[in-house]
Steps between C-alpha positions, in 0.01 A plus 500: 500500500621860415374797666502760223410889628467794300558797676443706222212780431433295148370097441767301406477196264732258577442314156687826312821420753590149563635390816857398627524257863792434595630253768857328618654676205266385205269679327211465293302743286142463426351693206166709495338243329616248768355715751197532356431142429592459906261801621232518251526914588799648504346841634664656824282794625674750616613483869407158505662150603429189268601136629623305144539160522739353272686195407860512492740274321552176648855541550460840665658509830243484843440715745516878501465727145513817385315653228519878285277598239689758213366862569337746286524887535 
């Protein structure tokens, strides 16, 4: 699970960005379009939090993760 929040003052969708998680020194990317087949809606509202449940690789290491969305001006 991924805790996504856009503290913004403008939605966010998260299917225009991708996603990169990252744990134990690998990383894996995941597209818009991956993200959207995961979430259905890729809409953040602004100032909101959004849980995402994804599946990672299975060779992705356990245990804690971090995640970063690219940024837009």
């Amino acid at each position: 699970m991924v805790r996504v929040q856009n503290s913004g003052d403008r939605h966010a969708y998260l299917g225009d960005r991708g996603l990169t998680v990252s744990a134990g020194g690998v990383t894996h990317e995941y597209t818009g379009d991956e993200l959207a087949e995961a979430m259905g809606n890729t809409l953040i509202a602004a100032g909101a939090v959004r849980e995402v449940r994804i599946a990672l690789p299975e060779d992705f290491p356990a245990g804690a993760l971090s995640a970063a969305l690219p940024t837009r001006d």
